[in-house]
GUVO-482165 format. One record per residue: residue number from 1; residue in three letters; x negated, y, z of N, C-alpha, C in turn. Coordinates in steps of 0.02 Angstrom, whole numbers, always signed. Each point is the difference from the previous one (the first is absolute). Layout:
BEGIN
<i: NUM; aa: ala; n_c1: X; n_c2: Y; n_c3: Z; ca_c1: X; ca_c2: Y; ca_c3: Z; c_c1: X; c_c2: Y; c_c3: Z>
...
END
This chain:
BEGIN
<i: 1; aa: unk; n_c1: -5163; n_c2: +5472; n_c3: +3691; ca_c1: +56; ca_c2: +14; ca_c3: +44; c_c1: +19; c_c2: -64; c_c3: +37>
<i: 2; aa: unk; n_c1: +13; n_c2: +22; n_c3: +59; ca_c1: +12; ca_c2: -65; ca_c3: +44; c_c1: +70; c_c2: -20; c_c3: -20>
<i: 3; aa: unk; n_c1: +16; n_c2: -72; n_c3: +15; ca_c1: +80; ca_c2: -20; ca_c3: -8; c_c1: +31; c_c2: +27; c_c3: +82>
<i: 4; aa: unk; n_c1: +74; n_c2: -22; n_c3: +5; ca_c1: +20; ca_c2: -21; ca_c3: +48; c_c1: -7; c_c2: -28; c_c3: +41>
<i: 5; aa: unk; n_c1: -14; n_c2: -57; n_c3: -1; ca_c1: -27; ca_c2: -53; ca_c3: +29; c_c1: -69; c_c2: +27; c_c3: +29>
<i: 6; aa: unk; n_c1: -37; n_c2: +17; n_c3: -40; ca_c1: -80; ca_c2: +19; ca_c3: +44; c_c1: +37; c_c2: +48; c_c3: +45>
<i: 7; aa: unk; n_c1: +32; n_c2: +45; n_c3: +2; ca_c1: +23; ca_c2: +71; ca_c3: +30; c_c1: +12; c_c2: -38; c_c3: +79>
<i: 8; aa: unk; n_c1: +41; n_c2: -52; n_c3: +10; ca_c1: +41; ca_c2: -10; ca_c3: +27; c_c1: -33; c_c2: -35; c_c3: +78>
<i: 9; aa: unk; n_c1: +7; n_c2: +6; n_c3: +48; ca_c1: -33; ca_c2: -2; ca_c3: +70; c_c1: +17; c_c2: -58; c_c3: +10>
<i: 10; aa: unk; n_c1: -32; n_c2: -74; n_c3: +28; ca_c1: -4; ca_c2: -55; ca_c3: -16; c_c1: +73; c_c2: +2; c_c3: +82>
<i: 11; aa: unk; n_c1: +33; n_c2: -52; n_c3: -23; ca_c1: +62; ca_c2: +5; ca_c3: +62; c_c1: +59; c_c2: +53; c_c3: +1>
<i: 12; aa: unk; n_c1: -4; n_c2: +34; n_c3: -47; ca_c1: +43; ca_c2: +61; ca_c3: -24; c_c1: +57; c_c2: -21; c_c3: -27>
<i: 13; aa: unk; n_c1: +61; n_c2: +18; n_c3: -6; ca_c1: +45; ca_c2: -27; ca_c3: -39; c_c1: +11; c_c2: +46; c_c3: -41>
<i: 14; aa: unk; n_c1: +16; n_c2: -20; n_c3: -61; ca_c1: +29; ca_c2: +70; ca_c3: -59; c_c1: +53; c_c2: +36; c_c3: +5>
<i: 15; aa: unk; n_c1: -1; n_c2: +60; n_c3: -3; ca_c1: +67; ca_c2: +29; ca_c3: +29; c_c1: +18; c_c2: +6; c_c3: -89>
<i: 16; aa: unk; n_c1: +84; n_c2: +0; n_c3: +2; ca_c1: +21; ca_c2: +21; ca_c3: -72; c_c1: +16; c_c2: +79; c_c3: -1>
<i: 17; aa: unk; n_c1: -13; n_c2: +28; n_c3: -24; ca_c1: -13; ca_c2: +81; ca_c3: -4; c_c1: +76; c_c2: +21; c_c3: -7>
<i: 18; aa: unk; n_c1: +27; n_c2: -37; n_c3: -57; ca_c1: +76; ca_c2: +37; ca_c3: -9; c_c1: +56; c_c2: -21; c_c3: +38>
<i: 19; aa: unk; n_c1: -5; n_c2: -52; n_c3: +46; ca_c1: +53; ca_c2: -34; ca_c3: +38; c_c1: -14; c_c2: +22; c_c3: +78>
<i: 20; aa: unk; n_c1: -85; n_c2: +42; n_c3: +18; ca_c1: +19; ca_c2: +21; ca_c3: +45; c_c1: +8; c_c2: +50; c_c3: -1>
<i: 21; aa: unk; n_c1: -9; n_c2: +66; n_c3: -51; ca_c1: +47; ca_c2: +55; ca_c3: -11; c_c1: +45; c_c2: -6; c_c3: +13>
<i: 22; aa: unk; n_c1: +54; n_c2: -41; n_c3: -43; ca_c1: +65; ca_c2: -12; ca_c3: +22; c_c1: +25; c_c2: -7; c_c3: +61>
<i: 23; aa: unk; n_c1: -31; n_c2: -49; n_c3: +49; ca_c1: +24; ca_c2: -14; ca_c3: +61; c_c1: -13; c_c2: +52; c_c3: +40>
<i: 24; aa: unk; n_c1: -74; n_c2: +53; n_c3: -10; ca_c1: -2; ca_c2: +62; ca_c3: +47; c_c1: +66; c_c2: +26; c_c3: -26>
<i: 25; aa: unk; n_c1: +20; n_c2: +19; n_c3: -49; ca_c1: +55; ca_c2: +46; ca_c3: -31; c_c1: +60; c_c2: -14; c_c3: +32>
<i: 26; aa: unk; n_c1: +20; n_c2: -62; n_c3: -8; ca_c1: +69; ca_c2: -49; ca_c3: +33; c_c1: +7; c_c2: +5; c_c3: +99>
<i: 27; aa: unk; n_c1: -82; n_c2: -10; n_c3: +11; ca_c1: -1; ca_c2: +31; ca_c3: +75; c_c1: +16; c_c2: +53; c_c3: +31>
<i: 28; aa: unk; n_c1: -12; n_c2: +72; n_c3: -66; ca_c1: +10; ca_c2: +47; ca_c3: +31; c_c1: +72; c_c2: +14; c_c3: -19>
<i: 29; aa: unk; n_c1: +20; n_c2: -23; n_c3: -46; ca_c1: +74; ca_c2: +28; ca_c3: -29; c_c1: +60; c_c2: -22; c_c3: +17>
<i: 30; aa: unk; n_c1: -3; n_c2: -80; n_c3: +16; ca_c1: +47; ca_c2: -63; ca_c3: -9; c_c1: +33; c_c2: +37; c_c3: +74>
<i: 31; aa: unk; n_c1: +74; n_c2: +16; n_c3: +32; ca_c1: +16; ca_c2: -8; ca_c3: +37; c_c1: -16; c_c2: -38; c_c3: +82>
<i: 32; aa: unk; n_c1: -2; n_c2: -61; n_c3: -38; ca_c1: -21; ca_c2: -40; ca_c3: +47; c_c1: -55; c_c2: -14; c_c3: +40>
<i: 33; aa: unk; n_c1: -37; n_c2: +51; n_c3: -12; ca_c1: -72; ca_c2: -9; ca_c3: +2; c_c1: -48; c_c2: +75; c_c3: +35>
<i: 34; aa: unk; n_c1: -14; n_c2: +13; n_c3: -33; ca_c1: -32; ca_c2: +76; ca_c3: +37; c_c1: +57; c_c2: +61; c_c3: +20>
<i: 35; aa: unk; n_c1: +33; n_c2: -5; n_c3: -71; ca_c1: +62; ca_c2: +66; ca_c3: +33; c_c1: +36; c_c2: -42; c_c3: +78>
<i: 36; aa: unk; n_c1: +16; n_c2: -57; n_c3: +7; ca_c1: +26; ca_c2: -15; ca_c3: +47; c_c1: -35; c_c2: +19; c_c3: +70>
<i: 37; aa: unk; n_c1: -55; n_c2: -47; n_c3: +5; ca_c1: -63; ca_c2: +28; ca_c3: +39; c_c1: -1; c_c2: +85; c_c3: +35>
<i: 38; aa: unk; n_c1: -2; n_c2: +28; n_c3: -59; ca_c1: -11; ca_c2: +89; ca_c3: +17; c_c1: +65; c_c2: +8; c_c3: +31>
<i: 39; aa: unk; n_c1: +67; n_c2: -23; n_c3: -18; ca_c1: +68; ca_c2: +18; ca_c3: +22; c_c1: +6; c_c2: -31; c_c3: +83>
<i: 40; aa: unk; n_c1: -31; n_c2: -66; n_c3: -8; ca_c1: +9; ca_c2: -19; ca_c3: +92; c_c1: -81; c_c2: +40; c_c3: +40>
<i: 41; aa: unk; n_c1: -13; n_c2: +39; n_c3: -15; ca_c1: -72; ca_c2: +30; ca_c3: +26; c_c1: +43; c_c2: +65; c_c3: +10>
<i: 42; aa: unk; n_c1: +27; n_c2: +13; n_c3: -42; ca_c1: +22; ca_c2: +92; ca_c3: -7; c_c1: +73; c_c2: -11; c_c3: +60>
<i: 43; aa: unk; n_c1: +48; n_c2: -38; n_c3: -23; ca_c1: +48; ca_c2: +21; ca_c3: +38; c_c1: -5; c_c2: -61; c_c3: +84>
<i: 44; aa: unk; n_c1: -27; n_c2: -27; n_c3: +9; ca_c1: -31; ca_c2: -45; ca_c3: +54; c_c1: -27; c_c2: +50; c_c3: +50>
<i: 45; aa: unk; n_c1: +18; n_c2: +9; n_c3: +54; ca_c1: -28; ca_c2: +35; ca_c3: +46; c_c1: +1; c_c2: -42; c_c3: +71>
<i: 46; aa: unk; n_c1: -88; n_c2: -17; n_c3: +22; ca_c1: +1; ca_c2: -62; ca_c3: +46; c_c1: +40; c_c2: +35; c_c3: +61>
<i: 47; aa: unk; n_c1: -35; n_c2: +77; n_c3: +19; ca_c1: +15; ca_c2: +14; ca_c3: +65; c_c1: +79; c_c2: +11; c_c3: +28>
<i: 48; aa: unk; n_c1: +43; n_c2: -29; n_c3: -62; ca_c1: +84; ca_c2: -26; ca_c3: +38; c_c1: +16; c_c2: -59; c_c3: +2>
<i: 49; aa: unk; n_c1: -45; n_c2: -50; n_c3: -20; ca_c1: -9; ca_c2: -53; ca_c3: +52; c_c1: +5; c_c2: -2; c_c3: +64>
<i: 50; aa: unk; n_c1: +74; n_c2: -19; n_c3: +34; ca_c1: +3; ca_c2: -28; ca_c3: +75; c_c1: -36; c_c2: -66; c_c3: +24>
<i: 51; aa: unk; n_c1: +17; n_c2: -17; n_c3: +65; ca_c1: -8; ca_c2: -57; ca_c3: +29; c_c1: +42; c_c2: -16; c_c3: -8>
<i: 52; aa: unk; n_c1: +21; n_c2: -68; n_c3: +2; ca_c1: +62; ca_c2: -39; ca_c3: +31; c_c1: +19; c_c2: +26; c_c3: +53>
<i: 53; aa: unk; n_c1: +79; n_c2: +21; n_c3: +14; ca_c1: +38; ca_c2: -19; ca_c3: +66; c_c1: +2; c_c2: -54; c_c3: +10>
<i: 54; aa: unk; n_c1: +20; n_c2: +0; n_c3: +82; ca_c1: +25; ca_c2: -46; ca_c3: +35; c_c1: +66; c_c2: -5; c_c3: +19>
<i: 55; aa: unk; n_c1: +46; n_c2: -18; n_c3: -23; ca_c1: +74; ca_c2: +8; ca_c3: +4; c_c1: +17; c_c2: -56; c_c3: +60>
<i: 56; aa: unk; n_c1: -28; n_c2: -49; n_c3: -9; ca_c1: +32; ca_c2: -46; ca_c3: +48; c_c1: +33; c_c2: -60; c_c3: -44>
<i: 57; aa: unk; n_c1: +26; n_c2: +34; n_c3: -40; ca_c1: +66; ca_c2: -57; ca_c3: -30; c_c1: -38; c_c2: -66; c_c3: -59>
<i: 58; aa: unk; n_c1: -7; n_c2: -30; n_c3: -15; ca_c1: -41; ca_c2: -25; ca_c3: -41; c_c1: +27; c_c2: -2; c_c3: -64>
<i: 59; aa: unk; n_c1: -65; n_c2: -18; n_c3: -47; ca_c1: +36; ca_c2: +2; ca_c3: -89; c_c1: -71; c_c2: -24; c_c3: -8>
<i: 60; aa: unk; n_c1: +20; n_c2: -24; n_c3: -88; ca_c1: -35; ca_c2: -36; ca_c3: -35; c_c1: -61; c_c2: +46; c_c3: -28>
<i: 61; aa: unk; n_c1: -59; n_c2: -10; n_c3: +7; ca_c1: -44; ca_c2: +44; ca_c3: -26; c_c1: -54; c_c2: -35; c_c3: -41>
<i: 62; aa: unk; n_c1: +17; n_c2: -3; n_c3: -74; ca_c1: -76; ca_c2: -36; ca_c3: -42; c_c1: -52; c_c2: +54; c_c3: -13>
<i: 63; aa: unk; n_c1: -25; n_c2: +25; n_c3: +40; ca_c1: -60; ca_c2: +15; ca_c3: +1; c_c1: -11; c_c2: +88; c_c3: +24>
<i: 64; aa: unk; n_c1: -55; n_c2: +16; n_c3: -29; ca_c1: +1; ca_c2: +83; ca_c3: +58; c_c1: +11; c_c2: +46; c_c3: -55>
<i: 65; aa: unk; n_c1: +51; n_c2: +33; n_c3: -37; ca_c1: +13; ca_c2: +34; ca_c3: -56; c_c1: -34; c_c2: +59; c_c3: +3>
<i: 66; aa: unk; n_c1: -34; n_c2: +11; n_c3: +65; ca_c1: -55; ca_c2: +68; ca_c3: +4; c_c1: -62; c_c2: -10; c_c3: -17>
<i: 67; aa: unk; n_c1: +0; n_c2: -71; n_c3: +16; ca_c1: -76; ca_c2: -11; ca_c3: -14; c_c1: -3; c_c2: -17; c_c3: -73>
<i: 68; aa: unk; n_c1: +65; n_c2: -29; n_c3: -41; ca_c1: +9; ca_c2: -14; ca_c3: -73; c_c1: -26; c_c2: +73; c_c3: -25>
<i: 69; aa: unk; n_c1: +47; n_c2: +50; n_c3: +20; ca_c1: -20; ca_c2: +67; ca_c3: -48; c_c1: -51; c_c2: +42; c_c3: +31>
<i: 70; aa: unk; n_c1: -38; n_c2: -17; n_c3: +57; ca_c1: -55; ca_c2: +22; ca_c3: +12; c_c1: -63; c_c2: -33; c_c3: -54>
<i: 71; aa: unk; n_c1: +0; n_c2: -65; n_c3: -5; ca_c1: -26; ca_c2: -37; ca_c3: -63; c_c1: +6; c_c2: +25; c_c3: -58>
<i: 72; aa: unk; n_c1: +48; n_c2: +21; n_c3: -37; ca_c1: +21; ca_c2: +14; ca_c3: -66; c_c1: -24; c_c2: +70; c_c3: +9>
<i: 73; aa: unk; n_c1: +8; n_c2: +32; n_c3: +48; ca_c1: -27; ca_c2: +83; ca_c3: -19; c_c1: -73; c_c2: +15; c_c3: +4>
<i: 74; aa: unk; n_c1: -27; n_c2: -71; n_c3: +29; ca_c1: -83; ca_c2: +11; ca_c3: +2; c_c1: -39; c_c2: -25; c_c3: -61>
<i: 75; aa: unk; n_c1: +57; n_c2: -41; n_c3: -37; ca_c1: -17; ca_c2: -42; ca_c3: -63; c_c1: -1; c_c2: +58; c_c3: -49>
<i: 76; aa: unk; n_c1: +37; n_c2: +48; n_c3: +14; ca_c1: +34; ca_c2: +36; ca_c3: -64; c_c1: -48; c_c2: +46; c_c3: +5>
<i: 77; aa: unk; n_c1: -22; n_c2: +20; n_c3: +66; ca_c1: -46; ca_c2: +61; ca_c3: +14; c_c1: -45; c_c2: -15; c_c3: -28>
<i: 78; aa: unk; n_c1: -51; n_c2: -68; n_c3: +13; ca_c1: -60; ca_c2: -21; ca_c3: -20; c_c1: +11; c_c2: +8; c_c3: -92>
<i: 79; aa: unk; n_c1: +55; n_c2: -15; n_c3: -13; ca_c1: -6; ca_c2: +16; ca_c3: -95; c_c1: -5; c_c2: +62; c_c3: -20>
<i: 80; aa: unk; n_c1: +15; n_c2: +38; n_c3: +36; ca_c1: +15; ca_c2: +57; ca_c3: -5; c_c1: -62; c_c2: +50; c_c3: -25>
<i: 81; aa: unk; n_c1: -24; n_c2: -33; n_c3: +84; ca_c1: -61; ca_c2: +32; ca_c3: +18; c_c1: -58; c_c2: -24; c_c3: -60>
<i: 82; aa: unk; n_c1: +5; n_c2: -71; n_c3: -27; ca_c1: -59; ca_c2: -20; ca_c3: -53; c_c1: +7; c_c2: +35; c_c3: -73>
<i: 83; aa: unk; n_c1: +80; n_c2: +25; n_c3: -1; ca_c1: -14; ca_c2: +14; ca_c3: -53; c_c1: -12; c_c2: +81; c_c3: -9>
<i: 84; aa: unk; n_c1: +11; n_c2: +24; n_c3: +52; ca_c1: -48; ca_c2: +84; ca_c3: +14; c_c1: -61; c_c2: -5; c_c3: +3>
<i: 85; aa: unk; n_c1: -23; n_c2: -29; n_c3: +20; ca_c1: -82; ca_c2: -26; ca_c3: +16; c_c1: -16; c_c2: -16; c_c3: -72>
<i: 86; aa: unk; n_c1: +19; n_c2: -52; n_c3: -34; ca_c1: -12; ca_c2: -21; ca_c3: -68; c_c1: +18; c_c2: +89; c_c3: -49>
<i: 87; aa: unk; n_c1: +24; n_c2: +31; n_c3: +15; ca_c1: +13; ca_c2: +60; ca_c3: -33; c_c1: -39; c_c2: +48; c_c3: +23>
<i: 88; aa: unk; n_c1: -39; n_c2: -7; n_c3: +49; ca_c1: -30; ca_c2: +64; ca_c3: +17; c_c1: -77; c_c2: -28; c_c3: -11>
<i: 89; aa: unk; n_c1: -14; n_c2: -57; n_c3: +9; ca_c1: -79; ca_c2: -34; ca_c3: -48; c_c1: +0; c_c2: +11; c_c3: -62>
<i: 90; aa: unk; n_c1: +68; n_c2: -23; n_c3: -29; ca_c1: -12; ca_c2: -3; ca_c3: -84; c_c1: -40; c_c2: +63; c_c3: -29>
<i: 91; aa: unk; n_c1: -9; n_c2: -30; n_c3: -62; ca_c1: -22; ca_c2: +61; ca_c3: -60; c_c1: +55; c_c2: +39; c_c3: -11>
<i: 92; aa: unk; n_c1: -28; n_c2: +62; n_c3: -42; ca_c1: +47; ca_c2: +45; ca_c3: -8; c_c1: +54; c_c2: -28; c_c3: -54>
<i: 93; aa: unk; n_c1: -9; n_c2: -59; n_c3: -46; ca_c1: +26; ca_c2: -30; ca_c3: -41; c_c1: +57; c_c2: -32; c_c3: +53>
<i: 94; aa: unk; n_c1: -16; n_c2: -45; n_c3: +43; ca_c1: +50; ca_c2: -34; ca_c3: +54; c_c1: +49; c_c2: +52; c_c3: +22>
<i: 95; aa: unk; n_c1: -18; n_c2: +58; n_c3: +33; ca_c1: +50; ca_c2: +36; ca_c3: +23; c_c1: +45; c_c2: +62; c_c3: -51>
<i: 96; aa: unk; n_c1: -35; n_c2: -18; n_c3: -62; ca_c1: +68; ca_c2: +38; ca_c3: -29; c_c1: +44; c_c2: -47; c_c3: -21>
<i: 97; aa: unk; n_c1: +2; n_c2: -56; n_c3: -24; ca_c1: +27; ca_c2: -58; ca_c3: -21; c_c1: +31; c_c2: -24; c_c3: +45>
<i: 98; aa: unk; n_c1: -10; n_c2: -6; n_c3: +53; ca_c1: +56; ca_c2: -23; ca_c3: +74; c_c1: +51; c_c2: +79; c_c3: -10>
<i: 99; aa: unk; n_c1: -9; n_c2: +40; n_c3: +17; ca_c1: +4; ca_c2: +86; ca_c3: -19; c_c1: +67; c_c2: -30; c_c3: -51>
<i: 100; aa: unk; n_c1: -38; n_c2: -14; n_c3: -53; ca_c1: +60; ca_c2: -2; ca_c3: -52; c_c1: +49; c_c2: -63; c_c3: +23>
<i: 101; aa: unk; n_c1: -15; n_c2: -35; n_c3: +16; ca_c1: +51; ca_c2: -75; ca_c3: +26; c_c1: +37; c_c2: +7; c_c3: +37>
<i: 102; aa: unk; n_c1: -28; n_c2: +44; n_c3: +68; ca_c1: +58; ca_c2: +16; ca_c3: +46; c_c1: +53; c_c2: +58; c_c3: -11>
<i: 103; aa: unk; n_c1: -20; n_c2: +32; n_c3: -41; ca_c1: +38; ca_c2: +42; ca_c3: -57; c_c1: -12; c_c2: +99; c_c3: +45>
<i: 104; aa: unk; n_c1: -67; n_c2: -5; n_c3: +9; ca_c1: -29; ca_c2: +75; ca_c3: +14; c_c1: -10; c_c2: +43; c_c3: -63>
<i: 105; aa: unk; n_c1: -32; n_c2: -39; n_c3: -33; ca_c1: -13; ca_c2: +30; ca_c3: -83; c_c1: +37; c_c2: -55; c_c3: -55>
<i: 106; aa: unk; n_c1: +13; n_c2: +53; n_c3: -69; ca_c1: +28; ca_c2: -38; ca_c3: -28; c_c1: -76; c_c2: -21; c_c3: -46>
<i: 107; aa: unk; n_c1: +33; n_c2: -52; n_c3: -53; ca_c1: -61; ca_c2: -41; ca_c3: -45; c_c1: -36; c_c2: +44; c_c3: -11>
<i: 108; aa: unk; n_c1: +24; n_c2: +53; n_c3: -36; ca_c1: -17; ca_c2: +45; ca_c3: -51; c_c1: -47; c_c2: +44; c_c3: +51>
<i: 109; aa: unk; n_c1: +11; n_c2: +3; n_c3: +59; ca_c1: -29; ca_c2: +53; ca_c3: +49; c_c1: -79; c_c2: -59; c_c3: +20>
<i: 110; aa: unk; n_c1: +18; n_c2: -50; n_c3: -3; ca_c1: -63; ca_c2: -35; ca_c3: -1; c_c1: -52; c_c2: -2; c_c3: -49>
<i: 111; aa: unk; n_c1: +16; n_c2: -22; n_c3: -37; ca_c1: -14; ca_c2: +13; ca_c3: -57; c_c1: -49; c_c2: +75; c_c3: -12>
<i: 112; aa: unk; n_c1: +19; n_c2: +56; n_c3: +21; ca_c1: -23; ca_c2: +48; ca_c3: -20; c_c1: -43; c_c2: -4; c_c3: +65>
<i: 113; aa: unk; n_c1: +8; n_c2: -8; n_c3: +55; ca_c1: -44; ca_c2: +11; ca_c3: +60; c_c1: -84; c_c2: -62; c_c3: -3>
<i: 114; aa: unk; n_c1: +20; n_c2: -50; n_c3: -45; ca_c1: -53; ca_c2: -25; ca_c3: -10; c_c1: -36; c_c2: -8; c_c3: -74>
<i: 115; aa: unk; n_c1: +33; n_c2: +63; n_c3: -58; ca_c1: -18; ca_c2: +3; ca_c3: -50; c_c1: -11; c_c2: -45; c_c3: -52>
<i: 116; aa: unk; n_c1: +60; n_c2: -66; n_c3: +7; ca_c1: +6; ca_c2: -31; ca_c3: -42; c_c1: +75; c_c2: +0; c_c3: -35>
<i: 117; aa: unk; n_c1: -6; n_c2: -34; n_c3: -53; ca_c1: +41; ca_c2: +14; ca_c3: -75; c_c1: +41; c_c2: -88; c_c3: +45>
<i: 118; aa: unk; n_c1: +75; n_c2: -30; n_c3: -43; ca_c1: +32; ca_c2: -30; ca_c3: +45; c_c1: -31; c_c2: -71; c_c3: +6>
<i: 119; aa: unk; n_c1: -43; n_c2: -29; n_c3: -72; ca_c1: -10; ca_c2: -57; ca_c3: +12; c_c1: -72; c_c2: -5; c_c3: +39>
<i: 120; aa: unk; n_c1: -35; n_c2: +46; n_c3: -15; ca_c1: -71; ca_c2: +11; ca_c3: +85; c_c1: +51; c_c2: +9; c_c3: +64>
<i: 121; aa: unk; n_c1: +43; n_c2: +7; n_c3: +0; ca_c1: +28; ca_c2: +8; ca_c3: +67; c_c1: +13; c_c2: -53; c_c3: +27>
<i: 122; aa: unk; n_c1: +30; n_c2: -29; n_c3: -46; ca_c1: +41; ca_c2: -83; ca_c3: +6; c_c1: -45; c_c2: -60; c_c3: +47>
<i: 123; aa: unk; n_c1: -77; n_c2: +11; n_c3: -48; ca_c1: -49; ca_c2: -41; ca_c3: +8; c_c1: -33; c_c2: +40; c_c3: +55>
<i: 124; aa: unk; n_c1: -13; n_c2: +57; n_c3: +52; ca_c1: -9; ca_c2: +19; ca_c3: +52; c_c1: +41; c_c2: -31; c_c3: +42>
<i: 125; aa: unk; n_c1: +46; n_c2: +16; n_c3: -11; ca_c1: +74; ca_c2: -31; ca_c3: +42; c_c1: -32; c_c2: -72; c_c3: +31>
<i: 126; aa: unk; n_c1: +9; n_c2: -47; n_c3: -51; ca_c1: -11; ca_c2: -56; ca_c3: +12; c_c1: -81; c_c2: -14; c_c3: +40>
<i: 127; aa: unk; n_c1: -21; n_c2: +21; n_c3: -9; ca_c1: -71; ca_c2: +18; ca_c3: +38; c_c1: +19; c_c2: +23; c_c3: +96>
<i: 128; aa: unk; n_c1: +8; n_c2: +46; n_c3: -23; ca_c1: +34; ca_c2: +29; ca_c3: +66; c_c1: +32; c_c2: -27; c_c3: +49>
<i: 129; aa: unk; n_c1: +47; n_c2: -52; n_c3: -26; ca_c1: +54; ca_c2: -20; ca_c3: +35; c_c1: -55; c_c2: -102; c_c3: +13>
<i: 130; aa: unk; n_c1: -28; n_c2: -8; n_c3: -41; ca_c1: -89; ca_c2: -41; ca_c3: +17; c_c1: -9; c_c2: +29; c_c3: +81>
<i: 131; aa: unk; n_c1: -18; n_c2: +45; n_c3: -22; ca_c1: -36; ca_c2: +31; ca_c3: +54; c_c1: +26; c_c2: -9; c_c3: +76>
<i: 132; aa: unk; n_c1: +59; n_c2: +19; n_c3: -12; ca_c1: +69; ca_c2: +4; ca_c3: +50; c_c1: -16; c_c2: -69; c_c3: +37>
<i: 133; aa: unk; n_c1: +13; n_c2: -48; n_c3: -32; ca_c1: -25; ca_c2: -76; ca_c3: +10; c_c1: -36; c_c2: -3; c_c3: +65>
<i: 134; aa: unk; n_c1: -68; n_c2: +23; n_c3: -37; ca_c1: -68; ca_c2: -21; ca_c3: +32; c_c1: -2; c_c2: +39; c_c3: +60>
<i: 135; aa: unk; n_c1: +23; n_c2: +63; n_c3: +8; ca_c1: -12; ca_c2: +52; ca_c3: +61; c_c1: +49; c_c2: -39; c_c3: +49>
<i: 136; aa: unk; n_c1: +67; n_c2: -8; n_c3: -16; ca_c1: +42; ca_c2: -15; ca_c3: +49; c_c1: +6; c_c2: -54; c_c3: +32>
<i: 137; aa: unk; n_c1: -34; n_c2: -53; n_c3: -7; ca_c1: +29; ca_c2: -63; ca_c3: +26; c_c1: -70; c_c2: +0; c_c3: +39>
<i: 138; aa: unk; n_c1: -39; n_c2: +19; n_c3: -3; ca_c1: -51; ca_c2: +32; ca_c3: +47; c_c1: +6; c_c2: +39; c_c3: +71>
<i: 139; aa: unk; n_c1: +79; n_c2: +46; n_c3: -4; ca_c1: +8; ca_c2: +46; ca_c3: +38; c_c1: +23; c_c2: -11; c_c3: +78>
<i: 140; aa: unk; n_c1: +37; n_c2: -73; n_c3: -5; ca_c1: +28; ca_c2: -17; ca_c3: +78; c_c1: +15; c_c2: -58; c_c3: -25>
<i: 141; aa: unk; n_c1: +5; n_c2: -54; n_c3: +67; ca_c1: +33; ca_c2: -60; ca_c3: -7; c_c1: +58; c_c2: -15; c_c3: -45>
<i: 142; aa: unk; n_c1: +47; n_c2: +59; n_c3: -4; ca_c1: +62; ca_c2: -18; ca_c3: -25; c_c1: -8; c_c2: +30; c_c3: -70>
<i: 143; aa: unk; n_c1: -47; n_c2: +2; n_c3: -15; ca_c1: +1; ca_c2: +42; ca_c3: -78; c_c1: +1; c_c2: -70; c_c3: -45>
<i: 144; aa: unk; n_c1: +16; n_c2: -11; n_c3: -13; ca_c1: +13; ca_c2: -52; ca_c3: -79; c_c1: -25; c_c2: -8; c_c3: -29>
<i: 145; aa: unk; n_c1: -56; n_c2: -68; n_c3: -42; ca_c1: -20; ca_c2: +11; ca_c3: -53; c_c1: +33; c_c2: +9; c_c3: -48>
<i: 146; aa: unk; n_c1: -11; n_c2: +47; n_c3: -64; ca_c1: +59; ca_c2: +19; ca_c3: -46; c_c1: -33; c_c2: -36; c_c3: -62>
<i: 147; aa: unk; n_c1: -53; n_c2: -9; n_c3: +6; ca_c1: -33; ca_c2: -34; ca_c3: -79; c_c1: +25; c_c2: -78; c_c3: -14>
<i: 148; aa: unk; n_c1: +1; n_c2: -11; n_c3: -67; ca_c1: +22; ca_c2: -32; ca_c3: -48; c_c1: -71; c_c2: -51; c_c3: -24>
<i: 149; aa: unk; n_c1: -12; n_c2: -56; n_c3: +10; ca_c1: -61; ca_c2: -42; ca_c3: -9; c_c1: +15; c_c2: -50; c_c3: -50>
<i: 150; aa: unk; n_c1: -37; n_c2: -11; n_c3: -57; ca_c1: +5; ca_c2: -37; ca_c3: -58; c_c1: -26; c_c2: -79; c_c3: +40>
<i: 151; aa: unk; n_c1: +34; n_c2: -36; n_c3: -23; ca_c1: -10; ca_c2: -68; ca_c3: +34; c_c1: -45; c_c2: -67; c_c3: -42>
END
């Protein structure tokens, strides 16, 4: 049996398996982070974006606040969009497990849809959400690496 080390693609860095579970998990859950993303994508609508008037009168202007949230809604879109893409490549393991995270199915409904008992689920999970990793930061410029590298 080969070690690790033989396994391992010369220039590769080691990813840590359980810390980037976590951080896919924290990405998709944490407020700050993907739910936010989906929330300025969903309620962001570019086409009421005006131009500037021209009033005449002058005032202080730091910068083009259309072009700020024209930025932020293309940022949010592009996450959006990687992580549908990353959901519609995955295995059938990936998309019930996102399924269960974003809260479509409950555990137990996972669980039964991929015919495992809770602690095979656990260790799919964590696999899965691996997976999540590798598909997405692949998907567009703005997709994130989410993995976790032993140093």
């Amino acid at each position: 049996m080969l070690s690790l080390e033989e396994l391992m693609i010369p220039g590769m860095k080691n990813i840590d398996y359980n810390k980037t579970a976590d951080n896919v998990l924290e990405f998709l859950t944490n407020n700050l982070y993907y739910p936010r993303m989906y929330r300025i994508y969903t309620q962001a609508n570019p086409e009421h974006l005006q131009s500037p008037s021209l009033s005449g009168m002058p005032k202080s202007n730091y910068g083009n606040s259309n072009e700020e949230k024209m930025t932020k809604y293309i940022e949010a879109k592009a996450i959006v969009d990687g992580v549908n893409q990353t959901y519609s490549k995955g295995s059938k393991e990936l998309r019930v497990v996102l399924d269960n995270i974003f809260g479509n199915i409950t555990t137990i409904t996972a669980m039964e849809k991929l015919h495992f008992e809770k602690a095979r689920y656990y260790q799919i999970k964590k696999r899965a959400l691996n997976e999540f990793a590798d598909v997405f930061e692949v998907q567009n410029l703005h997709c994130p690496d989410l993995h976790s590298y032993i140093k």
